[in-house]
C-alpha positions as CSV (number, residue, x, y, z in Angstrom):
1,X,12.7,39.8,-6.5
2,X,9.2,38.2,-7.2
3,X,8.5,35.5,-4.5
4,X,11.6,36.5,-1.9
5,X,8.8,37.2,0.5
6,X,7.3,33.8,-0.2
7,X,10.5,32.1,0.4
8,X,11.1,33.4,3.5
9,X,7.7,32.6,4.8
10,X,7.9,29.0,3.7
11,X,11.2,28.6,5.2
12,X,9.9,30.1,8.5
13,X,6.6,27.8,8.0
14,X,9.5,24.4,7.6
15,X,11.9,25.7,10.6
16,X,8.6,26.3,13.2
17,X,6.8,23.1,12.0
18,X,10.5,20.8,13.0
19,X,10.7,22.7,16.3
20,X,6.8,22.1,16.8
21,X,7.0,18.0,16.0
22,X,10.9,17.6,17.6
23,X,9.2,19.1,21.1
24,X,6.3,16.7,20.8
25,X,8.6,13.6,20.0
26,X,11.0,14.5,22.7
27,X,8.1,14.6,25.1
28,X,6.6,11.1,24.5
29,X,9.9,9.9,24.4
30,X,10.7,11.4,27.9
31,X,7.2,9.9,29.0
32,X,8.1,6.1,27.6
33,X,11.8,5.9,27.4
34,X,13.7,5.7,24.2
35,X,14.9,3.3,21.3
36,X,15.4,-0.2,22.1
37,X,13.4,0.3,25.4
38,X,10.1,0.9,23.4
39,X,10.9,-1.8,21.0
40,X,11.6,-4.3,23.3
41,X,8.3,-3.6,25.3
42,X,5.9,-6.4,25.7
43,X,3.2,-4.8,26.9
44,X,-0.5,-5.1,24.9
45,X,-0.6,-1.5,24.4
46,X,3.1,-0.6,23.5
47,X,2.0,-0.1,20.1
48,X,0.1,2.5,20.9
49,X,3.4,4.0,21.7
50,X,5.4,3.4,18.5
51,X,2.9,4.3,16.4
52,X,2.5,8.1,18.0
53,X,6.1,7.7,18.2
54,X,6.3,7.1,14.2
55,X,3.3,9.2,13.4
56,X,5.6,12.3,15.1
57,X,8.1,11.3,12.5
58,X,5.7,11.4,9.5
59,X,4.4,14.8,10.8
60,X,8.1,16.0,10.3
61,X,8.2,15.9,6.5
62,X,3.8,16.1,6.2
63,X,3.1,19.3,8.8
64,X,5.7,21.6,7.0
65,X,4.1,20.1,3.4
66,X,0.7,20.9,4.5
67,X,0.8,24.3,6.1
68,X,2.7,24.9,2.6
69,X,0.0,23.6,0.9
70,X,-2.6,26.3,2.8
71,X,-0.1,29.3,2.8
72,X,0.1,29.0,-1.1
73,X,-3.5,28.4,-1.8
74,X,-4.7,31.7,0.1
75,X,-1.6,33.4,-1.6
76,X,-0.5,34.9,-5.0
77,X,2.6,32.8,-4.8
78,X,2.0,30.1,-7.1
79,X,0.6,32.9,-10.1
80,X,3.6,34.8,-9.4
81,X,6.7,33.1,-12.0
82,X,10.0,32.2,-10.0
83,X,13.1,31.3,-11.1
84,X,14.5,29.7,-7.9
85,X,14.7,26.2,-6.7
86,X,12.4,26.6,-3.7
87,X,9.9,28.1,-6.3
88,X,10.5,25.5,-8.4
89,X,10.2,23.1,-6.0
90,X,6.6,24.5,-4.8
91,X,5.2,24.5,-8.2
92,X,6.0,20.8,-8.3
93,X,4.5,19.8,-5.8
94,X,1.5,21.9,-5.7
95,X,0.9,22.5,-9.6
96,X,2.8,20.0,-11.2
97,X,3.9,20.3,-14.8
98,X,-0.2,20.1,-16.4
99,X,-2.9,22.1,-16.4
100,X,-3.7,20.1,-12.9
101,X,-2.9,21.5,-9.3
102,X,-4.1,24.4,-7.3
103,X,-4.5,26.2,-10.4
104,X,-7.1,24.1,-12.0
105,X,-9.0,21.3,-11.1
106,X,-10.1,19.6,-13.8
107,X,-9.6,16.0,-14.2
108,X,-8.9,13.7,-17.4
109,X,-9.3,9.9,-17.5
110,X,-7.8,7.5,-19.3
111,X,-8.8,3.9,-20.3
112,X,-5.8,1.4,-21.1
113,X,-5.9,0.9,-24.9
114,X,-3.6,-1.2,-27.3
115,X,-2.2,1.3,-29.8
116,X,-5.4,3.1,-29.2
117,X,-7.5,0.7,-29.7
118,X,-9.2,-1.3,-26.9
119,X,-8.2,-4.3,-25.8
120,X,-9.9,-7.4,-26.4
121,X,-11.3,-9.5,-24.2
122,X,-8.7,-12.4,-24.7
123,X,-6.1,-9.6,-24.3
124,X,-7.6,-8.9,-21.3
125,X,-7.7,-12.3,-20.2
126,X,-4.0,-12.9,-21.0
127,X,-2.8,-9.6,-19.4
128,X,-5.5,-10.9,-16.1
129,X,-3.8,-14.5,-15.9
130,X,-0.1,-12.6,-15.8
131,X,-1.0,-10.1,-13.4
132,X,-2.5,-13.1,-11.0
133,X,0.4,-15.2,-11.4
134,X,3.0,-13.0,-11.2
135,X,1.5,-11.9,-7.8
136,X,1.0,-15.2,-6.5
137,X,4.4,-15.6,-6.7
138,X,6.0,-12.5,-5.1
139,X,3.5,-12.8,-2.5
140,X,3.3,-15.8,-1.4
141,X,7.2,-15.8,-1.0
142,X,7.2,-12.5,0.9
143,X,5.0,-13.3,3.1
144,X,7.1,-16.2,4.2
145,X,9.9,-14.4,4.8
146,X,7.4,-11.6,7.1
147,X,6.4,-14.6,9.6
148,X,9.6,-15.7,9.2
149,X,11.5,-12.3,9.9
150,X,9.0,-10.8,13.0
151,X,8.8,-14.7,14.5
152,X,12.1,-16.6,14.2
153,X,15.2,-16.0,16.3
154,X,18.7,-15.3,14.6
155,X,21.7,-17.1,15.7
156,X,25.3,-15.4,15.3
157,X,28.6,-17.1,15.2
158,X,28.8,-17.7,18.4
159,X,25.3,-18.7,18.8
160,X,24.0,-15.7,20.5
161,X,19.8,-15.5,19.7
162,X,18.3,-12.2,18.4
163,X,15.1,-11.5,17.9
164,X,14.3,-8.2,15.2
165,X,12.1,-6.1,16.8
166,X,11.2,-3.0,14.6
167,X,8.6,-3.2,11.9
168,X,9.2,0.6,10.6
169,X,13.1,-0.9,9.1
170,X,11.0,-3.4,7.1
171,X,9.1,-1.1,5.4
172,X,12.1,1.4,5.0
173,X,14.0,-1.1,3.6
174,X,11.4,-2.5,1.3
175,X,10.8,0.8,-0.4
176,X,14.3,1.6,-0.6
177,X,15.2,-1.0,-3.4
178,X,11.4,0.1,-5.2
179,X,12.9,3.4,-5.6
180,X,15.8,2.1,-6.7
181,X,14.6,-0.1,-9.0
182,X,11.4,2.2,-10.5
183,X,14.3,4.8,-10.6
184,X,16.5,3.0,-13.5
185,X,12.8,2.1,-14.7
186,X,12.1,5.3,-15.3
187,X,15.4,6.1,-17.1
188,X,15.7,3.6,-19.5
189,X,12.1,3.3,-20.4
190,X,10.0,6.1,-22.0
191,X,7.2,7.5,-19.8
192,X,4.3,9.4,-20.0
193,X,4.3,13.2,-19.7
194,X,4.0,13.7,-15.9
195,X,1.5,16.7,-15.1
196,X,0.2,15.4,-11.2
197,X,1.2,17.4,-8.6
198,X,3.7,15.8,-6.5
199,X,1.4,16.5,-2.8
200,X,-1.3,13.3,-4.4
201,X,1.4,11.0,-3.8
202,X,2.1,11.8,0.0
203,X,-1.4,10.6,1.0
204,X,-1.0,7.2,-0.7
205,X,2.5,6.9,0.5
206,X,1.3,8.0,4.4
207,X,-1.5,5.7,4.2
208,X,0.7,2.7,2.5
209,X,3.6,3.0,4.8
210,X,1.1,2.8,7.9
211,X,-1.0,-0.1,6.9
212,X,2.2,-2.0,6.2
213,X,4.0,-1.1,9.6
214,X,0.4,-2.4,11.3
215,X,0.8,-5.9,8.9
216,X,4.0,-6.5,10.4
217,X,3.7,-5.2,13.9
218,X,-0.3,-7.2,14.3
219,X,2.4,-10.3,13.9
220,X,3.5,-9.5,17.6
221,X,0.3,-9.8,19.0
222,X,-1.8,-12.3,16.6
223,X,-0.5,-15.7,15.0
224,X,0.0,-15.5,10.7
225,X,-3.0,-17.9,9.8
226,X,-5.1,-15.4,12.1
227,X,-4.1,-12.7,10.1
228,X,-4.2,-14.4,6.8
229,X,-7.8,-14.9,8.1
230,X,-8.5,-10.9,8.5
231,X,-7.3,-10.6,5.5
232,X,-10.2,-12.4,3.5
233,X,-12.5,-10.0,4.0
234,X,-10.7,-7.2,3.1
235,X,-12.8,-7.0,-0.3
236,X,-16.2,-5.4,1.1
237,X,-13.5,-2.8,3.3
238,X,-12.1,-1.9,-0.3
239,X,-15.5,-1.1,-2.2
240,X,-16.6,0.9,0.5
241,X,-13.7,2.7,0.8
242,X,-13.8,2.6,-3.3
243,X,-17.3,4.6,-3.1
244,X,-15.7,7.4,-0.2
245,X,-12.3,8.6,-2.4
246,X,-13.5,8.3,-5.9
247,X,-17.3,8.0,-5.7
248,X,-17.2,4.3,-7.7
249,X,-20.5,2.4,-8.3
250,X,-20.9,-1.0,-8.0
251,X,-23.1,-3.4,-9.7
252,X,-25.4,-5.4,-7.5
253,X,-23.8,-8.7,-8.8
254,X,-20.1,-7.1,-7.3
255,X,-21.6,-6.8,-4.2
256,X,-23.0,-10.1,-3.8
257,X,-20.1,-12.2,-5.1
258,X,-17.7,-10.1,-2.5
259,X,-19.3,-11.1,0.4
260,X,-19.6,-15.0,-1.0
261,X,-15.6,-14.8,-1.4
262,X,-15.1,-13.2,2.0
263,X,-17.7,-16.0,3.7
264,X,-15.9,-18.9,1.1
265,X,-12.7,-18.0,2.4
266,X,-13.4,-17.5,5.8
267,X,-14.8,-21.1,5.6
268,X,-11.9,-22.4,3.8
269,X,-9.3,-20.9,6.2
270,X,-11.3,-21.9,9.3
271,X,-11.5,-25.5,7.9
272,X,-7.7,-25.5,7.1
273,X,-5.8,-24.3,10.4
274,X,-5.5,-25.8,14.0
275,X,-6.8,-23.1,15.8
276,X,-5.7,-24.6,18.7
277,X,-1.9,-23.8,17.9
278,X,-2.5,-20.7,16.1
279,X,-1.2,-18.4,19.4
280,X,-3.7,-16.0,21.5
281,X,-5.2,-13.3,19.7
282,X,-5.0,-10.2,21.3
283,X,-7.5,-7.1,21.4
284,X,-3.9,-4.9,20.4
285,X,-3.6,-7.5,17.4
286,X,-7.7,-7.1,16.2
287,X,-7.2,-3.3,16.7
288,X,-4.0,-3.7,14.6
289,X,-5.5,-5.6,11.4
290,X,-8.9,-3.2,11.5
291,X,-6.4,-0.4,11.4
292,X,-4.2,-2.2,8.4
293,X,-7.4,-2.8,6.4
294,X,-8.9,0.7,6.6
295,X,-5.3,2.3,5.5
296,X,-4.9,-0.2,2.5
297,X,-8.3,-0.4,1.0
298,X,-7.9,3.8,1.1
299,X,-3.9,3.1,-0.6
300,X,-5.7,0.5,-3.1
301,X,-8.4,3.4,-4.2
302,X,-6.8,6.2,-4.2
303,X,-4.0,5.0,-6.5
304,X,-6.7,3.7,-8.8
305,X,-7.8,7.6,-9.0
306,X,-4.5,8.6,-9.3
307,X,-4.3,6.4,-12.6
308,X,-7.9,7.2,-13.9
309,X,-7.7,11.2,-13.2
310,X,-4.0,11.7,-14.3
311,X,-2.8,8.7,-17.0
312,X,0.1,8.3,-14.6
313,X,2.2,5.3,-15.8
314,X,2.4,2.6,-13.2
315,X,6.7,3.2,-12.9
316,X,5.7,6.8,-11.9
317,X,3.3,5.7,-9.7
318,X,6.0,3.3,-8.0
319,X,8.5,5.7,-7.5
320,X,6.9,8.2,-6.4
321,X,5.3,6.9,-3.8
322,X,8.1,4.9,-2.9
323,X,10.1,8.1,-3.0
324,X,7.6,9.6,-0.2
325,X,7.8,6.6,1.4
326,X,11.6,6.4,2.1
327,X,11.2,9.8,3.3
328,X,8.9,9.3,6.2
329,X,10.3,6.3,7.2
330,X,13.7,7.5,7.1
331,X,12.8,10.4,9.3
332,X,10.9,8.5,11.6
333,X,13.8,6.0,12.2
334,X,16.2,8.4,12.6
335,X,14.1,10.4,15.9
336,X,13.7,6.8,17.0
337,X,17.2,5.7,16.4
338,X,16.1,3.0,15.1
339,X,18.0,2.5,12.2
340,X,21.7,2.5,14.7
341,X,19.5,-0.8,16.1
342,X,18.8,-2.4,12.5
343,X,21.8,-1.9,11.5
344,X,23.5,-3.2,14.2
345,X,21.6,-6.4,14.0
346,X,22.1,-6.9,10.5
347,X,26.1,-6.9,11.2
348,X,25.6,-9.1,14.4
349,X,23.4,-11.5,12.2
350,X,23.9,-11.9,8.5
351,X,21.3,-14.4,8.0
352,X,18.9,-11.3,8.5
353,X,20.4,-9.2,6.2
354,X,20.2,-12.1,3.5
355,X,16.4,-12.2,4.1
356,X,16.1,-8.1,4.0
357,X,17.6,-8.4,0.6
358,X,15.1,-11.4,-0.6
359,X,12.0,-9.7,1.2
360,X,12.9,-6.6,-0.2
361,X,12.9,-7.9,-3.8
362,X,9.8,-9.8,-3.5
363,X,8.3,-6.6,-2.4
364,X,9.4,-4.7,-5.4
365,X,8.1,-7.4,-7.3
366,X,4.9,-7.7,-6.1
367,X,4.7,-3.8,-6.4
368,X,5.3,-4.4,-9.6
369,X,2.3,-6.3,-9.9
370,X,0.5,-4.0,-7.9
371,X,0.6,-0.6,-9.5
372,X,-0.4,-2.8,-13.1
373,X,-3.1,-4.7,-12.1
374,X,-4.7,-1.7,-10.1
375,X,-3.9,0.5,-13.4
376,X,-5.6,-2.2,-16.1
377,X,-8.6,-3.3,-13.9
378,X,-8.8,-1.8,-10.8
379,X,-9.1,-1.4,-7.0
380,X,-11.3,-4.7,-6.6
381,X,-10.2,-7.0,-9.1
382,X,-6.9,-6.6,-7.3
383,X,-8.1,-7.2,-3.8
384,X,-9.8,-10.0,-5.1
385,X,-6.4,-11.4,-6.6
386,X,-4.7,-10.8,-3.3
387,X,-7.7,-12.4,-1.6
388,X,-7.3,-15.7,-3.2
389,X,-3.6,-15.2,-2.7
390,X,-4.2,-15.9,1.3
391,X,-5.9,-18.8,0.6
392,X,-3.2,-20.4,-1.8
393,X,-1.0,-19.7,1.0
394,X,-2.8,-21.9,3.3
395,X,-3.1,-24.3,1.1
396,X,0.5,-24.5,0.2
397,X,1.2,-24.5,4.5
398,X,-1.2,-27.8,4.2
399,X,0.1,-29.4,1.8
400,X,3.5,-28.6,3.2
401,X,3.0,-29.6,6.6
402,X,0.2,-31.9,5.8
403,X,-2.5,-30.3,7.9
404,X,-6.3,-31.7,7.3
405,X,-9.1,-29.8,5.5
406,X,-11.9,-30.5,6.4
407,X,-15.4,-30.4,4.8
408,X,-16.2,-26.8,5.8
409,X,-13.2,-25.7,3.8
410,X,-13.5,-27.6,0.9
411,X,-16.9,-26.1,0.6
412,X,-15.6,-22.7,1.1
413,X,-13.1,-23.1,-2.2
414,X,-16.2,-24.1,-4.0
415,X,-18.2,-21.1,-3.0
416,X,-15.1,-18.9,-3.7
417,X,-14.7,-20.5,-7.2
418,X,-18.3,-20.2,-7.8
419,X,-18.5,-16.6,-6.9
420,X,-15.6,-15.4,-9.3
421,X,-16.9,-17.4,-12.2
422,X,-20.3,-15.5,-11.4
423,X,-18.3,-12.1,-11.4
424,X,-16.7,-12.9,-14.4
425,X,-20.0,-14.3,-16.4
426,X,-22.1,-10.8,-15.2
427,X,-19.4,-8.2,-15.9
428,X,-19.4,-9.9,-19.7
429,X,-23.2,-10.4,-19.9
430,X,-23.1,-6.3,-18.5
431,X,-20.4,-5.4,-21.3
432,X,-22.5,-7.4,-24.1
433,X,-25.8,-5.2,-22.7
434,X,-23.7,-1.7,-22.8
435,X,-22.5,-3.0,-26.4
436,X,-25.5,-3.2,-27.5
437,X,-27.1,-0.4,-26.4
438,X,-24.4,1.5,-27.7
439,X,-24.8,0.6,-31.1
440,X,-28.4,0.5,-31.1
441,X,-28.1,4.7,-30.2
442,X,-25.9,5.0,-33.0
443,X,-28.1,2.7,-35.5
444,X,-30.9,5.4,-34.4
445,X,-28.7,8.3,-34.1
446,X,-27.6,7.9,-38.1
447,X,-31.2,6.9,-38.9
């Protein structure tokens, strides 16, 4: 019989934690109305509304996960062995298929080597210059397609306008085609053996799927060039947060060149846009970026743990969280009904499904890019990628539309320049010191 008594308290755990979050979603919904009528809300402070609204969704798949997580901690039921698929099921989430998990805590990190060797620094350099460029490009595409998704208006055939209202879709239907994709990955390539519990994912995957519904829905409420704008300081946001979830140090010298590429460029952005016909910002649209910032410079580290603490391969990495991801938003859309609306729009206008299917590739690109560069180099040298990213962007909107720099942001591309040469000239003068050092000890050590 072994864990039949477990089961059955699990199962009554799942079937009182649905009735607890389907009561609380039914009674916001009574309080605001439902569907389309909280979408098509213009109020400042709507999205107050659909964000409790899709936070009662998540809570449908995380509440029953994490009162799980408690009842089997306090419990024998992971030391006793089960043979079913709910036991099973537990042990992969909570234990995993290592030595890592409830069980046992103890970490083990892993450095990226070449055939166990590591890399040089021109292999480093090559493998840098690909991850950069290969982000530029799904980026800087995808975010096109955003403004022009949450701004435009559809026509149809008969020249009825539309305009797509729900955020949460985007993201569902971003990290649908990831899973897909990582998916195949992960059948056709070899992976790593897998040992992280399956529970370390869900708090990327939360976090990740709420900063990205805030990206798009701050686009309601705050023009793109404003948020491109937010989006250069996200840097100092990231180390902080990098110093919270895995305890990283910093080097004075990363410090000081992250603020002089946030302040370069702020002054490049603010010396390349007409502020004039960038749109009024909003105090729902600040509160809305702030939010998006906190949530991804927490996705950003924590994945980087993920990869140090566990060796997980970055097509792991993808699907999994994508996996989690699908699940919340698919849950959420469904109390919401909001995929009957997105899917009704995308028969009434096929122009929008055309760009769902390009944004969602560009996404899975650039997540691509993501989990690699974050797994060879890091939290920061990432955000500093994607920092440089927004200001390519601008330029490209310049040049496009022949806007006017002015001195003040010409000066700021200098200073950002400047300040990722310096970054790159101390953390190779630091490496040459360590080297050193290094084989000084062992000079003295066989001495």
């Amino acid at each position: 019989m072994g864990n039949y008594g477990g089961d059955i308290i699990i199962c009554s755990i799942v079937l009182v934690s649905l009735y607890v979050v389907y009561f609380s979603t039914n009674i916001i919904k009574s309080l605001v109305g439902n569907g389309e009528d909280i979408l098509s809300s213009k109020e400042y402070y709507s999205w107050i509304i659909r964000f409790l609204l899709n936070f009662a969704g998540y809570a449908t798949v995380l509440l029953p996960g994490y009162l799980i997580y408690k009842y089997v901690r306090i419990s024998k039921y992971l030391q006793r062995k089960g043979k079913g698929c709910l036991s099973r099921l537990v042990h992969s989430c909570f234990v995993g298929s290592g030595d890592q998990g409830l069980l046992d805590s103890p970490h083990y990190s892993q450095v990226p080597t070449n055939n166990g060797q590591p890399r040089t620094f021109l292999q480093d350099t090559f493998i840098l210059v690909h991850c950069f460029l290969g982000l530029q490009a799904s980026y800087l595409t995808w975010g096109y397609l955003q403004e022009k998704i949450m701004t435009q208006e559809y026509v149809d055939e008969l020249g009825n306008k539309g305009h797509f209202k729900d955020s949460q879709f985007l993201v569902f239907i971003n990290r649908v085609l990831a899973v897909i994709i990582s998916s195949v990955c992960l059948m056709v390539i070899r992976q790593p053996a897998h040992t992280i519990p399956l529970y370390k994912y869900a708090f990327c995957s939360f976090s990740n799927v709420l900063s990205s519904w805030c990206q798009y829905e701050a686009l309601k409420y705050v023009s793109f060039p404003t948020q491109v704008l937010a989006k250069a300081s996200k840097i100092i946001p990231v180390m902080i947060m990098g110093k919270i979830v895995s305890r990283s140090k910093y080097e004075y010298y990363e410090y000081v060149t992250a603020v002089f590429i946030s302040i370069g460029m702020m002054m490049f952005m603010l010396g390349s846009t007409d502020h004039e016909s960038d749109g009024t910002t909003t105090f729902s649209g600040v509160m809305l970026l702030g939010t998006y910032m906190t949530l991804d410079s927490f996705t950003s580290n924590w994945q980087n743990a993920l990869f140090k603490d566990y060796g997980v391969s970055t097509i792991q990495m993808m699907c999994a969280v994508n996996l989690f991801s699908v699940l919340l938003t698919a849950t959420s859309l469904f109390q919401q009904e909001g995929l009957v609306y997105s899917l009704s729009f995308m028969t009434t206008y096929p122009q929008f499904t055309f760009d769902c299917i390009l944004i969602s590739i560009f996404s899975t690109t650039g997540q691509l890019y993501i989990y690699y560069t974050i797994s060879n180099f890091g939290a920061v040298t990432f955000i500093i990628m994607m920092t440089i990213r927004q200001g390519f962007a601008i330029l490209l909107s310049c040049i496009t539309y022949h806007h006017y720099i002015t001195p003040l942001g010409i000066i700021g591309i200098i200073i950002v320049f400047l300040a990722v040469f310096l970054r790159i000239y101390c953390n190779n003068r630091l490496r040459a010191i360590k080297k050193r050092r290094a084989e000084a000890i062992s000079i003295k050590n066989k001495s």
